[in-house]
C-alpha positions as CSV (number, residue, x, y, z in Angstrom):
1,X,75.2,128.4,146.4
2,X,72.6,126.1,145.5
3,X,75.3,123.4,144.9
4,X,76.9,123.7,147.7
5,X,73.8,123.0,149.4
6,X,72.8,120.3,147.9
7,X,76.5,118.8,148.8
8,X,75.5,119.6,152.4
9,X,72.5,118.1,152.6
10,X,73.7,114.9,150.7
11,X,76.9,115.2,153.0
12,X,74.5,115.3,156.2
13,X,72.2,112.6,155.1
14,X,75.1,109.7,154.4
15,X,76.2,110.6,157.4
16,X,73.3,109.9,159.8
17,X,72.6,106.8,157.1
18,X,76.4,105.5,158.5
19,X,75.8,106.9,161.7
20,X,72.5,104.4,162.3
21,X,73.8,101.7,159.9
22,X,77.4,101.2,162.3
23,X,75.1,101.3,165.5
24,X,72.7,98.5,164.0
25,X,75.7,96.3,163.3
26,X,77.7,97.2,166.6
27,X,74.8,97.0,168.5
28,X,73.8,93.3,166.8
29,X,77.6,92.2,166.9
30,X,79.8,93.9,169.2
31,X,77.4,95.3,172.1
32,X,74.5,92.5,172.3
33,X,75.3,91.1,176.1
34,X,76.8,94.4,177.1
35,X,74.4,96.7,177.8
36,X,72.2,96.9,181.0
37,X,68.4,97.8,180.4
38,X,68.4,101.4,180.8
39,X,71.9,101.3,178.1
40,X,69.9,98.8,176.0
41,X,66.8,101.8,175.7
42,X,69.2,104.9,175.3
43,X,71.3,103.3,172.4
44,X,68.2,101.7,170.4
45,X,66.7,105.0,170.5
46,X,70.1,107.0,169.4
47,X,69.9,104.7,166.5
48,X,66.4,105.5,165.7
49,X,67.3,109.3,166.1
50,X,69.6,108.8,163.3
51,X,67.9,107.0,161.2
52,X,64.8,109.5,161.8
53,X,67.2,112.6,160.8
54,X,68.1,110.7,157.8
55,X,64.8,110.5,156.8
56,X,63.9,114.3,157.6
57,X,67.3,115.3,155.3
58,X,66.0,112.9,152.7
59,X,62.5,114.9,152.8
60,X,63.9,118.2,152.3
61,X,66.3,117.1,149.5
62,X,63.3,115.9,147.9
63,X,61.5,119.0,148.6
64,X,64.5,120.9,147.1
65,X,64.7,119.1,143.8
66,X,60.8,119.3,143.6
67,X,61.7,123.1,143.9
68,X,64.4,123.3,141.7
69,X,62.5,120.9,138.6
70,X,59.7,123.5,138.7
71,X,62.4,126.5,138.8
72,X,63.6,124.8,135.5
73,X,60.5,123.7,133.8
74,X,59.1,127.5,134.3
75,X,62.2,129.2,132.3
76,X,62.3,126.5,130.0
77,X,58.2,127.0,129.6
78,X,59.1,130.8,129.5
79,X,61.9,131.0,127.2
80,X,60.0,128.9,124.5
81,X,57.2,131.5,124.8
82,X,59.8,133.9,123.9
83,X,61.5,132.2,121.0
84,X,58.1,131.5,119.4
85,X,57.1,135.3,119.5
86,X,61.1,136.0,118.5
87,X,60.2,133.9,115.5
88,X,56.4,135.2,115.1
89,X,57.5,138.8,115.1
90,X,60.7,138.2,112.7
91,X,58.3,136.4,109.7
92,X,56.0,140.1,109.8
93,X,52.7,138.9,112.5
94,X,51.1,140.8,115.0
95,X,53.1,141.0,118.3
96,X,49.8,141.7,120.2
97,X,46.6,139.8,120.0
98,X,43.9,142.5,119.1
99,X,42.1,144.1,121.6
100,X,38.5,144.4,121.4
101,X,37.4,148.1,120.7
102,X,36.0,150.6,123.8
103,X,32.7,151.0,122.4
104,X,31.8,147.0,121.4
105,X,30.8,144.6,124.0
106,X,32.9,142.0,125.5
107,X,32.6,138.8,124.3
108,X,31.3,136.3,126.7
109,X,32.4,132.5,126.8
């Protein structure tokens, strides 16, 4: 699922990068003494659109691979907590840190 996201998303984001890049060169080349005023306005601002979604899909791709390093850094934090007590309980230590008697105070820091 999560790949097929992330294809999405990447997918999406070329596209509105191509989208604004082809109406920047038309719009320079093709359509320069074509457009009235008003045609001139709406087609400068569909490029901008474009390149404004392409920045919002860039954001939350960045977003999602902030999410997804922390995902991994958290199991990989939390599987070598586990492999050192594997190995701590396998050579004959405590599994448990002591716990401090009911009767005797807490220790204070």
């Amino acid at each position: 699922m999560g790949d097929l996201t992330k294809k999405r998303r990447r997918r999406l984001g070329v596209f509105f990068l191509l989208a604004a890049l082809g109406m920047l060169v038309a719009g320079e080349t093709l359509f320069r003494d074509h457009f009235s005023k008003l045609g001139f306005v709406v087609y400068w601002l569909a490029c901008f659109a474009f390149t404004f979604l392409a920045m919002i899909v860039a954001w939350f791709d960045a977003l999602a691979i902030r999410q997804n390093s922390r995902a991994e850094q958290r199991e990989f934090l939390e599987e070598t907590f586990r492999e050192i007590e594997r190995k701590r309980h396998a050579a004959g230590g405590m599994a448990k840190p002591p716990t401090p008697r009911s009767g005797e105070p807490k220790q204070s820091k």
